[in-house]
TINU-487522 format. One line per field, with one value per residue (C-alpha): x, y negated, z negated; residue number from 1. Coordinates in steps of 0.1 Angstrom, whole numbers, plus 5000, padded with zeros to 4 digits. Last residue first. Layout:
xx	(X, ...)
yy	(Y, ...)
zz	(Z, ...)
nr	(NUM, ...)
***
This chain:
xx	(3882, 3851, 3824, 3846, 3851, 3818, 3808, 3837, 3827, 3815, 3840, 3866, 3893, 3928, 3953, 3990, 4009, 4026, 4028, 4009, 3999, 3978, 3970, 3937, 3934, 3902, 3887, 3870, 3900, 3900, 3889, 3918, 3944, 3929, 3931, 3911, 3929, 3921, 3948, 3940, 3951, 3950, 3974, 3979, 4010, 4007, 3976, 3988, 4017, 3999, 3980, 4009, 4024, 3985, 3972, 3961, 3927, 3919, 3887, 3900, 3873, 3876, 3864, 3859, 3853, 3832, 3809, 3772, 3778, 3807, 3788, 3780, 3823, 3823, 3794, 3809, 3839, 3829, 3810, 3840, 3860, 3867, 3885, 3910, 3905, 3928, 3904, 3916, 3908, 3898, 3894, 3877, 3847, 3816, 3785, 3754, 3726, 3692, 3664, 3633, 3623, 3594, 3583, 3617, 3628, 3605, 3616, 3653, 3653, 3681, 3706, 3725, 3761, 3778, 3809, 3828, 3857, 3864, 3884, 3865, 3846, 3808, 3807, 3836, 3822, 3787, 3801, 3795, 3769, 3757, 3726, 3706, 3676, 3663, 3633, 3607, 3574, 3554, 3562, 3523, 3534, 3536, 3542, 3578, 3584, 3606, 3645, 3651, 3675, 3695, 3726, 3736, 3737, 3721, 3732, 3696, 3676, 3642, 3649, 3648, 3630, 3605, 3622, 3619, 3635, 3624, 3650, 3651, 3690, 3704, 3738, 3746, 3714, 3725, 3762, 3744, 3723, 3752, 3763, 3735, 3737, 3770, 3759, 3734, 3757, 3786, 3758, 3748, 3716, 3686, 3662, 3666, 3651, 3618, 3600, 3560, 3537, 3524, 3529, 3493, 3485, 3510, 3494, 3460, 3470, 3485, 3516, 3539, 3572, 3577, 3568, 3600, 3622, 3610, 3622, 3607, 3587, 3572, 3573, 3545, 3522, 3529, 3517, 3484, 3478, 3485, 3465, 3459, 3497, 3500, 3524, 3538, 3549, 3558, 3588, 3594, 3606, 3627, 3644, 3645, 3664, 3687, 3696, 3694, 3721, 3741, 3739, 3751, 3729, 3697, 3699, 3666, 3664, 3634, 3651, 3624, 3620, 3609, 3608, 3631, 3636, 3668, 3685, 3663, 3679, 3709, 3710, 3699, 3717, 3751, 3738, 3732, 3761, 3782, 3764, 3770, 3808, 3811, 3797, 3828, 3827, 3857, 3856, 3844, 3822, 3788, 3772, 3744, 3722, 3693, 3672, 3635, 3628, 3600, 3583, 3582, 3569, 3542, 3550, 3558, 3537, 3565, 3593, 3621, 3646, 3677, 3691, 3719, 3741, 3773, 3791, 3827, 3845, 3873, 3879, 3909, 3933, 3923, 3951, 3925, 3900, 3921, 3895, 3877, 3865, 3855, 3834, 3818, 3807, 3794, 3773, 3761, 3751, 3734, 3701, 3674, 3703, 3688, 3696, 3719, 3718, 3749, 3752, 3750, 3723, 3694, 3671, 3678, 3661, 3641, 3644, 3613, 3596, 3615, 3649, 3637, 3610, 3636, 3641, 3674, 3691, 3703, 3738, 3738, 3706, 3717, 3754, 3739, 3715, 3752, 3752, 3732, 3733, 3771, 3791, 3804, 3823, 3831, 3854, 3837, 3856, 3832, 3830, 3830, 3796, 3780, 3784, 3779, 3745, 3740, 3751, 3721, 3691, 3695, 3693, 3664, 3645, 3657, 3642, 3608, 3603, 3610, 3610)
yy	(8820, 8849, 8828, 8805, 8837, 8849, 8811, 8809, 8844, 8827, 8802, 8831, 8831, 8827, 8828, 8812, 8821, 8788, 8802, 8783, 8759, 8790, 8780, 8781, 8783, 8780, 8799, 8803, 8805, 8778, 8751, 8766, 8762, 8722, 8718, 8724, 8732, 8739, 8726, 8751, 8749, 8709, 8687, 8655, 8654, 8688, 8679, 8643, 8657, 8682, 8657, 8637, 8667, 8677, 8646, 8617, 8614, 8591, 8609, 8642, 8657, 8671, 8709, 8712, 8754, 8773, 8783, 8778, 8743, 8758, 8762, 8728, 8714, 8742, 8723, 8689, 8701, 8718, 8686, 8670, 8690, 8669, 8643, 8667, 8685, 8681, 8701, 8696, 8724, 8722, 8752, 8756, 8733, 8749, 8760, 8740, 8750, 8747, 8732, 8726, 8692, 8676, 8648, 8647, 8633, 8603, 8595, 8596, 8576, 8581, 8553, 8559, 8542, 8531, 8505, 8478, 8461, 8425, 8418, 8403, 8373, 8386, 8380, 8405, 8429, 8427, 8426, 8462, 8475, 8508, 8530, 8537, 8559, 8585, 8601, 8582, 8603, 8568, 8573, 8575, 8602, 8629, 8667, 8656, 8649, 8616, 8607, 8570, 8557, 8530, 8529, 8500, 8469, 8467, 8435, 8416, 8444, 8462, 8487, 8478, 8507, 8497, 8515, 8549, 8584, 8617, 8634, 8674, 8680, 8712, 8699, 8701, 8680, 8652, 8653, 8645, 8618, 8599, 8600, 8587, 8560, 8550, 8554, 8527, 8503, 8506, 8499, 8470, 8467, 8441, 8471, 8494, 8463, 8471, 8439, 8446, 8460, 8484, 8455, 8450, 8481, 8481, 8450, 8466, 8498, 8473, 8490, 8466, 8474, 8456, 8422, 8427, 8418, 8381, 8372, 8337, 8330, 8359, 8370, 8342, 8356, 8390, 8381, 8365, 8397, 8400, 8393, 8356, 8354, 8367, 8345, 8335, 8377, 8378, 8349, 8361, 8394, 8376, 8358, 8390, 8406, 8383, 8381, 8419, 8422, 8393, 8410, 8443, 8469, 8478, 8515, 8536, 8567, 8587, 8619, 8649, 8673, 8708, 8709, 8729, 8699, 8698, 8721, 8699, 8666, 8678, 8690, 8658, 8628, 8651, 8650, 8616, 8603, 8626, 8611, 8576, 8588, 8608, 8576, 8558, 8520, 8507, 8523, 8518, 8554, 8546, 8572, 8563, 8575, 8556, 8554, 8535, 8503, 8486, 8519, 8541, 8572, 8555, 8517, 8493, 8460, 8432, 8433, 8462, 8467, 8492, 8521, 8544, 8564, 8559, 8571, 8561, 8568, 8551, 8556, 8539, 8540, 8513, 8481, 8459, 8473, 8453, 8458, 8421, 8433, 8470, 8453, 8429, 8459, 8477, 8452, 8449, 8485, 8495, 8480, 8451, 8444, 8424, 8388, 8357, 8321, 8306, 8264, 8274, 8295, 8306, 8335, 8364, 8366, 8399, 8403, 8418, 8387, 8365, 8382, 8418, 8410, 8393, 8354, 8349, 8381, 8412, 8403, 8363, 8360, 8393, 8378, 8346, 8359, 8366, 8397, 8421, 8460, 8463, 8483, 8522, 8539, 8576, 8587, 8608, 8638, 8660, 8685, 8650, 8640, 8675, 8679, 8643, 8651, 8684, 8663, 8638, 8660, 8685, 8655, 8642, 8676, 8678, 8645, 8655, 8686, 8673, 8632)
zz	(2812, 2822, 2822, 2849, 2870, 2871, 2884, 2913, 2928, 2955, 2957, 2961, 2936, 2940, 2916, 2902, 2872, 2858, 2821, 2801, 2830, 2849, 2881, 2897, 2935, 2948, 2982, 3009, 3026, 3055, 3024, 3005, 3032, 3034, 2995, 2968, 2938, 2901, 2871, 2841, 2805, 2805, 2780, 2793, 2805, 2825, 2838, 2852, 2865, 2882, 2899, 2907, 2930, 2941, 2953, 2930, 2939, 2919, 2905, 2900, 2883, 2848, 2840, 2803, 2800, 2774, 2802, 2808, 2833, 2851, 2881, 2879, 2883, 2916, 2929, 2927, 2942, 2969, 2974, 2980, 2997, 3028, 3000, 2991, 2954, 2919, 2894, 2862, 2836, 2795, 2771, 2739, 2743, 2723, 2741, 2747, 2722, 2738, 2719, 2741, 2748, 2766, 2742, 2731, 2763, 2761, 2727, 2735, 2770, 2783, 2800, 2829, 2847, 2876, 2872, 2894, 2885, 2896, 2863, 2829, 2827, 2823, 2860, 2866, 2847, 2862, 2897, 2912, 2883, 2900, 2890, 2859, 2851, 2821, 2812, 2829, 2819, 2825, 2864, 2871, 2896, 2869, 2877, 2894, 2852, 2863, 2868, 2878, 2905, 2917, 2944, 2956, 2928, 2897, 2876, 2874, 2854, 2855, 2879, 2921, 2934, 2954, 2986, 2971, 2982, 2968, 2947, 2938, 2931, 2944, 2941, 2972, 2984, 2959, 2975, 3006, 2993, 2977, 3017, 3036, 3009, 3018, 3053, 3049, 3031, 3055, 3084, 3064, 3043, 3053, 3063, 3032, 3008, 3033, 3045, 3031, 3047, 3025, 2993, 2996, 2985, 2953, 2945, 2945, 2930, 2898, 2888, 2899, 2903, 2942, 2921, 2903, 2936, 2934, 2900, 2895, 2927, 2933, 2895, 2887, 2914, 2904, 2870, 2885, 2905, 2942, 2975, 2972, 2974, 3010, 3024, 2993, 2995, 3028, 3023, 2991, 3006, 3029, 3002, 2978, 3007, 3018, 2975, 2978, 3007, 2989, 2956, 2976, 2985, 2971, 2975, 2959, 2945, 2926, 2912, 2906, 2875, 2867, 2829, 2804, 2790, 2775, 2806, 2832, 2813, 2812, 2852, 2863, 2842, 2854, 2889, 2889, 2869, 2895, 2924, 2918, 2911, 2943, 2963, 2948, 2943, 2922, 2889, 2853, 2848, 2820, 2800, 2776, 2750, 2740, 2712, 2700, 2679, 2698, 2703, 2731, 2744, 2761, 2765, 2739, 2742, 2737, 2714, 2724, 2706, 2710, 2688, 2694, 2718, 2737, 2764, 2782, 2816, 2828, 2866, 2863, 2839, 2813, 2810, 2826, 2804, 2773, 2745, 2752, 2783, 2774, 2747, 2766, 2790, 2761, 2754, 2786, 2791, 2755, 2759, 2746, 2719, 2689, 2700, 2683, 2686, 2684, 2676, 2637, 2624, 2641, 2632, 2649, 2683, 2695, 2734, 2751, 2765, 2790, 2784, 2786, 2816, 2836, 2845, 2823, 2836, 2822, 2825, 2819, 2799, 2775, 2766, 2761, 2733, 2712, 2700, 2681, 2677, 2675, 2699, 2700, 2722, 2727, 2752, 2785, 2796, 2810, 2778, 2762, 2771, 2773, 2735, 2728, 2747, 2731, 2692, 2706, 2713, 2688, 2661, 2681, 2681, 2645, 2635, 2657, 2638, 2599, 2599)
nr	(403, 402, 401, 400, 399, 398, 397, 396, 395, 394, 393, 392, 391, 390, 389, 388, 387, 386, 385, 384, 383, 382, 381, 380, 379, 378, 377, 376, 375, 374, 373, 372, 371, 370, 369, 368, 367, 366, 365, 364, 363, 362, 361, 360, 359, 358, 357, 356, 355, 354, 353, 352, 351, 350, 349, 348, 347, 346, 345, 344, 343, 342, 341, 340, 339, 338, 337, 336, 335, 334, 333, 332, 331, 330, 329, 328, 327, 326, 325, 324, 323, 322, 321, 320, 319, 318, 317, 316, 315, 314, 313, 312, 311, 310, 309, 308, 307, 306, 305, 304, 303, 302, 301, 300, 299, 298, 297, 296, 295, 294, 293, 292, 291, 290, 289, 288, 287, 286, 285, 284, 283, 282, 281, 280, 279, 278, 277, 276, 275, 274, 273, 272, 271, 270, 269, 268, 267, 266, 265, 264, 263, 262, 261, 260, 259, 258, 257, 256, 255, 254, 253, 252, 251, 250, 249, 248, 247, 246, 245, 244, 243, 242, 241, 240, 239, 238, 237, 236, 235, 234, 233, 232, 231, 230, 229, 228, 227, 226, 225, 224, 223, 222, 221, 220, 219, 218, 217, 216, 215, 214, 213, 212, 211, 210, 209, 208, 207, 206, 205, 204, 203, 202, 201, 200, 199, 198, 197, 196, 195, 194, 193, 192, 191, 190, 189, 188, 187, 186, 185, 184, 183, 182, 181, 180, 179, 178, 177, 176, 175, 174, 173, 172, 171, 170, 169, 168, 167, 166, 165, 164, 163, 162, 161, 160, 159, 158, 157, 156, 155, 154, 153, 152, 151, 150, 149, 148, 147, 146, 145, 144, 143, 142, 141, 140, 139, 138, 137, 136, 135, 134, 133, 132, 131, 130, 129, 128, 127, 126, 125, 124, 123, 122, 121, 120, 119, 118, 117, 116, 115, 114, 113, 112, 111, 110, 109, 108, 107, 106, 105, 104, 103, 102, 101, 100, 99, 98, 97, 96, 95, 94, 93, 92, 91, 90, 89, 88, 87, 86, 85, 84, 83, 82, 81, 80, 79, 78, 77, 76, 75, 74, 73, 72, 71, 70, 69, 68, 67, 66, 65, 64, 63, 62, 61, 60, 59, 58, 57, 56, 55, 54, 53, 52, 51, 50, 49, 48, 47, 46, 45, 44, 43, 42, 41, 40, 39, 38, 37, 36, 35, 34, 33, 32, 31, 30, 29, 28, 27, 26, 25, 24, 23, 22, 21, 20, 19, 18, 17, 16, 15, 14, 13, 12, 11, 10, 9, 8, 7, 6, 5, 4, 3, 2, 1)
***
């Protein structure tokens, strides 16, 4: 009620605001499904399965959960809508409530709100980096707090699977070290017992096998990578081999966005990461996905309202794959203008590219091409009436006020 409803109303239409203004479509799922749903994605021997999930009363042969969170329900949704058919990347966001049973944390209750934004592609460090970025800058705008990214790469599920092996290994080991509930988690969901928060497990966990040790060369500079857009960016992130989150169908790239001021990591804001076979175990196609969930509660803790200005105008920015972080910066500069700026995921090139603007609508189509690279510059045409300029990137932000 009052202040902290209109923090949470401010909250949500800046975060549909933002959503769209990036070229996200709305999507909305129920708040129960079928329990199955939630053993199979989250994973049977997880915290949210084992404790958290609230079960509807049974009727029939289906038993039926209150959704624990917004990600695999919305993947059963984008299977059973046709998101074979879906021009890839397809990105989507939604917002609502989830439940929790078991001991709510700080900041959270058992009935408490998430927004989400989830990209359906095959794996793209630009797109892990985009959700980060984006997840980043809207938080620091909402906040007004100084914030830090904790990352972590886990690989592929046969990299972690290696992984949690090893790591069991060490961990039976040195049992008489750890708590009685890491103790259970060694030998029911291995990776889990590297989120303790007991100082005493987290001590004995110093030697440890690192997750970062068991991934492929591919996989290490795949992360090298994600990291150098972060640095473009400006993004403060510190990097953390413990990180695994508290669900069975991350892959690679993880992270979690924190108050830097607080180590305890109870100010969690928001965190998420890549999904590389979640769709396709779920029964859909083998397409991969990378995604974020916020914490509303926590968030509102910190907020400060800020009004995001309205969408008037929208751009595509068609960009060769050496300009990449040009890119990314160019798309943030833009972040207090009344201009959509739309990536151009599939690289299309800039003959199809323009298709693709014209056809669907776009005032502006940018280019970054090799001559524009050499230049300094960005061209921006014009699609009313095909005029053509060029704009140095460091005059890029000026410019985008200005449109």
């Amino acid at each position: 009620m009052g202040t902290e409803l209109e923090y949470k109303v401010t909250l949500q239409d800046s975060f549909l605001n933002m959503a769209e203004k990036l070229g996200f479509e709305r999507i909305e799922t129920p708040f129960y499904e079928q329990k199955n749903l939630f053993t199979r994605s989250v994973g049977e021997e997880t915290d949210i399965v084992q404790k958290e999930l609230f079960n509807l009363e049974k009727k029939g042969d289906e038993i039926y959960s209150l959704r624990p969170e917004l990600t695999a329900g919305i993947v059963r949704s984008m299977i059973e809508n046709g998101i074979k058919s879906k021009p890839l990347p397809y990105k989507v966001y939604n917002f609502g409530q989830v439940f929790r049973y078991e001991k709510p944390q700080a900041g959270r209750f058992r009935e408490i709100n998430q927004l989400d934004l989830e990209i359906f592609s095959p794996k793209n460090e630009l797109i892990d980096a985009f959700i980060i970025i984006t997840s980043y800058k809207f938080l620091a705008k909402m906040t007004g707090e100084k914030l830090v990214v904790s990352i972590g790469f886990m690989g592929s599920q046969e990299s972690k699977a290696r992984y949690a092996q090893t790591l069991k290994k060490y961990l039976l080991e040195n049992e008489k070290l750890f708590c009685d509930t890491c103790k259970k988690r060694m030998r029911t969901n291995t990776l889990r017992v590297l989120d303790c928060k007991s100082p005493e497990c987290q001590e004995s966990l110093r030697d440890a096998p690192k997750i970062t040790d068991t991934l492929s060369d591919e996989e290490t500079k795949y992360s090298a990578n994600v990291q150098e857009l972060l640095k473009v960016a400006d993004v403060s992130y510190c990097l953390d081999d413990k990180l695994v989150r508290g669900l069975d169908y991350y892959t690679s790239t993880v992270f979690e966005i924190n108050i830097e001021s607080d180590e305890s990591r109870l100010s969690t804001l928001a965190g998420g990461g890549r999904y590389d076979g979640l769709v396709l175990e779920l029964g859909g196609p083998d397409i991969g996905a990378c995604g974020v969930g916020f914490g509303v509660e926590r968030i509102v803790e910190f907020m400060k309202k800020t009004a995001l200005p309205a969408n008037t105008k929208k751009a595509f920015l068609i960009f060769d794959r050496s300009a990449s972080e040009i890119a990314l910066k160019t798309l943030y500069e833009n972040e207090n203008s009344n201009l959509v700026i739309d990536l151009d995921f599939k690289d299309l090139g800039i003959s199809k590219g323009l298709s693709f603007a014209n056809a669907n609508s776009y005032d502006y189509v940018f280019l970054i091409g090799d001559e524009e690279i050499s230049q300094n510059n960005i061209s921006i045409k014009i699609m009313s009436d095909g005029t053509q300029n060029k704009v140095k990137f460091s005059d890029i932000k000026e410019y985008l006020v200005d449109l």
